[in-house]
N, C-alpha and C positions, 0 to 999 in steps of 0.2 A: 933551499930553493922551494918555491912555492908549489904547492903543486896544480893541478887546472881547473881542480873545484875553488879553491880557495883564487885564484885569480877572478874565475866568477863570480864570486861571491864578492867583490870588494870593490869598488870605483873609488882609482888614484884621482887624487885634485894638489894643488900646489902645496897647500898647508895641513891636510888630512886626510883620514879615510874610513871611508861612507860606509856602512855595515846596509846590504842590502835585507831586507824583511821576508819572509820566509814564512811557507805556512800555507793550509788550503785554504784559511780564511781570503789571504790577498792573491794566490791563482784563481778563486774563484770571483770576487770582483772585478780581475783583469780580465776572466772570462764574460762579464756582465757588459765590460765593457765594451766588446768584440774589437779588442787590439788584433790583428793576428797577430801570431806565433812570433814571425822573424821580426816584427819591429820590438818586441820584450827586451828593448835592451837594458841597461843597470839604471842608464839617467828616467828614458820612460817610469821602468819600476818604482823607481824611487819617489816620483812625479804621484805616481799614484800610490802608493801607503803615505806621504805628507797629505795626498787629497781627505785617504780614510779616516786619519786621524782627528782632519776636519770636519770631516761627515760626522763621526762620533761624539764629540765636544757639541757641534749642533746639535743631535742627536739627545744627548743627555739634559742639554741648557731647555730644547722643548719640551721635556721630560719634567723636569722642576718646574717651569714656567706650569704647564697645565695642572700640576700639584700644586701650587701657588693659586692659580685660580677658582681649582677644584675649592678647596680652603675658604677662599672670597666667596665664592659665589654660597656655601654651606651657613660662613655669620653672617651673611647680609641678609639669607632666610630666619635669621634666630632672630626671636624675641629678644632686647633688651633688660626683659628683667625676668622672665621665666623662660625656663629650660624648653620650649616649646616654641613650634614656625609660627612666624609672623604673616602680617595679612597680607605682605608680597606675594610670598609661599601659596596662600589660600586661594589665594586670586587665579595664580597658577592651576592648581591640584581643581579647583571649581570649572575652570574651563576646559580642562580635560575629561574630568566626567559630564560635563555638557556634549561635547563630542562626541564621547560615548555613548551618552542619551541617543544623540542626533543620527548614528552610524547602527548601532547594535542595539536600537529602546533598551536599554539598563538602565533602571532605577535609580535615583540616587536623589538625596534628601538631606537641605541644609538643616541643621539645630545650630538655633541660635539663643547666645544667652546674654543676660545683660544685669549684673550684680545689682541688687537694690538698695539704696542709699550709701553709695561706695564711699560718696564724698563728707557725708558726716565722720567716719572712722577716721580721713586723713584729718578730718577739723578736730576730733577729740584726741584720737591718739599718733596723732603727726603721719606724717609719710615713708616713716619706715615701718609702719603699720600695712599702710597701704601695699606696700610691695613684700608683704609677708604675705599678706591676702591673697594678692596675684599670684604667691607660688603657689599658695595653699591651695586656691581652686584648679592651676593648672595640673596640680598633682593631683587632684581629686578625678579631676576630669578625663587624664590620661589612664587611670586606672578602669574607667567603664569601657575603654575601647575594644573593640575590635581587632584583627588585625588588618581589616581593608579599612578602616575608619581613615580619619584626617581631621587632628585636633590645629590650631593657630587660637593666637590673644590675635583678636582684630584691631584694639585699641583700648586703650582706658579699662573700663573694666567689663569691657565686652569680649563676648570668644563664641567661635563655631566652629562648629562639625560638620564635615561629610561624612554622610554615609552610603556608601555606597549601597547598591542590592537591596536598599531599602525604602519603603513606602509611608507615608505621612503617618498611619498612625504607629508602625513602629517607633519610629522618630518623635513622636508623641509620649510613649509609654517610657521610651527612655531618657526625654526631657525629665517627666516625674522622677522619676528613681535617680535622676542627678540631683534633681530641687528638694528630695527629701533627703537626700546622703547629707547634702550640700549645708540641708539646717540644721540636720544631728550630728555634725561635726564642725565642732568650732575650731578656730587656728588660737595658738597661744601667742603673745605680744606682751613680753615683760609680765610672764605670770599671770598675766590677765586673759581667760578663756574670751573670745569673741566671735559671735554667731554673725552667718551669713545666708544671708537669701538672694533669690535669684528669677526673673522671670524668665519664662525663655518661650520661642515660638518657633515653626520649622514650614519651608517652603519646599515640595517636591519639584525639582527640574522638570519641565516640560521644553516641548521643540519652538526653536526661537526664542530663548532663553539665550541671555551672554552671563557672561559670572555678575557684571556689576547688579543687573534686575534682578539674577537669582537672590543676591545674599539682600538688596534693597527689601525685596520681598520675607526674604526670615524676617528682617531687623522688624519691617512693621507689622508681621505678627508675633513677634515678641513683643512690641507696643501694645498691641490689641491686649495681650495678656498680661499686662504689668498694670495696662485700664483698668483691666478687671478686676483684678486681685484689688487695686486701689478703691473703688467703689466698693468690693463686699466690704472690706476695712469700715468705712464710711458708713456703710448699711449696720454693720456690728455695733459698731459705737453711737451712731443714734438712736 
């Protein structure tokens, strides 16, 4: 004979029998629920650990689903060919220290750089030259940081930096010291050592600044300086 636990514990149906679930996890969602007491009966209880189960399964599937996205949203910031954020990313990271500019004045100062004569390498030594290059500088590049900085390839054979906490001619000082690393160190392509230079120019955030002006603003003093360097070339040789 059964005894009176085990009769509670079980709801008879025609063809089987229900094993009720047990446990402070599902008293205390039946308490969440504010069931009272006397309606707890076996079919209720049951009603609710098939609901938990399904709360859980959701639960978990949202749990993947945000790790799936988390994921997405991580390589759609990556460069394509170097291990470095792309200028989604940059756009991003620029507009927040603009914000910051605008809320707290902190500093902060784009370097911009822009390879010189990128495109005769792909014409001499093809294009997988080319994209040796691009690691080679973003490796070069990633190594002078910071750790408040903010490296991104903008495109082609362009890249910038934020720096945060920092003032135009910092950001100046350590343009230099990228553009001389940059020409005493060449990248290797089938054995063949190849040198790279680099102009680069740098715009301090100011208020009423959006990222697009800001980085507008590095790119065309990075022009001014690529001017210039192009003219003393020109002055040298005549």
């Amino acid at each position: 004979m059964k005894t009176a636990q085990a009769l509670k514990d079980t709801v008879r149906e025609p063809d089987r029998t229900v094993l009720l679930p047990q446990g402070p996890r599902l008293q205390e969602r039946l308490g969440m629920l504010g069931i009272p007491e006397a309606e707890m009966t076996p079919a209720v209880t049951l009603a609710v650990s098939a609901l938990m189960e399904k709360m859980d399964d959701i639960s978990r599937e949202l749990s993947r689903t945000r790790e799936q996205l988390t994921e997405i949203e991580q390589q759609v910031d990556v460069d394509c060919i170097a291990p470095i954020p792309n200028r989604r990313a940059f756009m991003r990271r620029l507009s927040w220290a603009i914000a910051m500019h605008e809320r707290y004045a902190h500093p902060s100062t784009v370097l911009y750089f822009d390879l010189n004569d990128f495109k005769a390498i792909n014409d001499t030594y093809g294009h997988a030259a080319g994209d040796i290059a691009i690691r080679h500088v973003s490796q070069l590049l990633s190594a002078t940081l910071r750790e408040s900085d903010f490296i991104a390839r903008i495109g082609g054979d362009e890249f910038a930096i934020i720096m945060y906490y920092a003032n135009e001619d910092a950001a100046r000082r350590r343009g230099k010291k990228i553009a001389d690393s940059l020409r005493t160190t060449p990248f290797v392509c089938n054995g063949q050592p190849i040198t790279l230079t680099t102009a680069y120019g740098c715009y301090s955030i100011r208020s009423g600044d959006d990222a697009e002006s800001a980085l507008a603003a590095a790119d065309m003093s990075m022009y001014v300086d690529k001017r210039r360097a192009k003219t003393s070339l020109t002055e040298v040789r005549a």
